[in-house]
N, C-alpha and C positions, 0 to 999 in steps of 0.2 A: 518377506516382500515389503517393500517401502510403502508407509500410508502414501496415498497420490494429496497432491491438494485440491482443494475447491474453495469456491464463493458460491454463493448464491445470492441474488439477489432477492429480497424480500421487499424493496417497496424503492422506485425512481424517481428520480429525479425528473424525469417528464410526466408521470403523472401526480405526482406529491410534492408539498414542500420540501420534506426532507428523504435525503438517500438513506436505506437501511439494509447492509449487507449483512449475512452471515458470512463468515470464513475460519478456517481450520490452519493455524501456524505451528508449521512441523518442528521437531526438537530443531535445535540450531538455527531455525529461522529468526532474521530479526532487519530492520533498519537503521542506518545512519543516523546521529541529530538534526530535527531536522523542523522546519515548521511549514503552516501553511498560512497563505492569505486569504482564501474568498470563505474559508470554513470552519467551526468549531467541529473538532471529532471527539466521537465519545466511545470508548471501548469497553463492553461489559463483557465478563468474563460468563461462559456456559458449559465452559469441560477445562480442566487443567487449571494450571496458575501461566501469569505473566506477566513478564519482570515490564514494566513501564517508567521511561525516566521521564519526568516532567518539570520543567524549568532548573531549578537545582534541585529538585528530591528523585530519589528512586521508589518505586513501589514495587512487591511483590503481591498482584491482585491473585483472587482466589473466585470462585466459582459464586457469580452472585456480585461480585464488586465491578463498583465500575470506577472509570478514571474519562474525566471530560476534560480537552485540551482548547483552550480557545485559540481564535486566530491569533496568530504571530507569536503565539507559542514555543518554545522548542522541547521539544520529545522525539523519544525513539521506544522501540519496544521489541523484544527479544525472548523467545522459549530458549530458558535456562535448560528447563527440564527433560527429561528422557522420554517423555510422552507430550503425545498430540494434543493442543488447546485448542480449543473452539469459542469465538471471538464473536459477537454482535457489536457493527459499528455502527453509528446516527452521525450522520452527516447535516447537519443545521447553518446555514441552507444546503439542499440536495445540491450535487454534481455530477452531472451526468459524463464528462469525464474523467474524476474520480472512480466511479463504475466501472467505468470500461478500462481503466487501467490496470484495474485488481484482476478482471477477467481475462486480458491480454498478458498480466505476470504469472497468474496461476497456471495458464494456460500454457504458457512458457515452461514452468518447471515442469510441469506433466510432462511435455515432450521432451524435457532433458537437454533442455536449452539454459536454463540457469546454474549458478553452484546451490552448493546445499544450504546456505543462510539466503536462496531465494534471487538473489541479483545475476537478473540476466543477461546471460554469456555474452552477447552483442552490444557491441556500444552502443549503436545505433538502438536498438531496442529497449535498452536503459537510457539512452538520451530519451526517448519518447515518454519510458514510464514515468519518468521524473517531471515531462513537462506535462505529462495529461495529469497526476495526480496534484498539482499545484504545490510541488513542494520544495522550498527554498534550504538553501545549506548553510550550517551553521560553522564556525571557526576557519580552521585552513581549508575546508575544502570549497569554502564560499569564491576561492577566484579560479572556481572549473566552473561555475553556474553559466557564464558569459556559453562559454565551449558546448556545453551540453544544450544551452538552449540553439546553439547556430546546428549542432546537428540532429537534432529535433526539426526544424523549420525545413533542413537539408531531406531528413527522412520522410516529413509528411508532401514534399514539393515531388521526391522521387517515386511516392503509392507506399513506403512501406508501411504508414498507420492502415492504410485503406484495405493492403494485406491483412494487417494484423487483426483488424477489425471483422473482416469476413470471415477470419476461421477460427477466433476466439470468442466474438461478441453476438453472432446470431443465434 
């Protein structure tokens, strides 16, 4: 049987300065290069290794390492390995839709709505996660960012963040 994913939230963005999730990234999971603007993220490893690229370097973190991305960074991070890692992020400043985007992708693959590196099956629902989690695209895929955010804006005008929200984020 397949580990399920999860996050958990350990400390918000509405009541703290900074967000700090736990989450669990299944073999094969990984994302795109890619950066953000409103946030430095920090990834400390708490079960498994994982492979993180940051700016030009790669790392293979191990249990106890961390790796901090400042804004405008570019990184991606990927389970190379055969087994489940378990992740503590700090988000400085917290995002609160940051948060809720992790809960709406996990939430996603649970129900088997994503593929197995995690990117969910629906455009529309990967236009959103991309625009809730603040994250910008790095080389050729940088002139889809226009497209993804006009159906982001399209998905939240037709309810479907407000879907997503009610059955992922409460």
């Amino acid at each position: 049987m397949k580990t399920p994913g999860y996050v958990r939230l350990i400390q918000s963005a509405d009541t703290k300065k900074n967000s700090v999730l736990e989450m669990n990234i299944l073999p094969g999971e990984k994302t795109p290069w890619h950066y953000h603007t409103m946030f430095s993220e920090t990834f400390e490893i708490l079960k498994g290794t994982l492979e993180v690229g940051k700016g030009n370097d790669i790392y293979h973190l191990n249990v106890g390492e961390i790796a901090t991305i400042k804004p405008r960074e570019k990184h991606y991070f990927h389970n190379i390995s055969k087994d489940e890692c378990i992740i503590k992020v700090t988000l400085e400043p917290g995002n609160k839709n940051f948060e809720n985007s992790l809960l709406i992708y996990k939430g996603l693959a649970n129900n088997g709505l994503a593929s197995a590196a995690g990117t969910p099956s629906k455009f529309l629902d990967l236009a959103l996660f991309i625009y809730l989690n603040n994250s910008r695209m790095v080389g050729f895929q940088k002139v889809a960012e226009p497209i993804f955010n006009y159906v982001a804006g399209v998905a939240i005008k037709n309810g479907r963040l407000n879907e997503l929200m009610q059955k992922y984020c409460n």
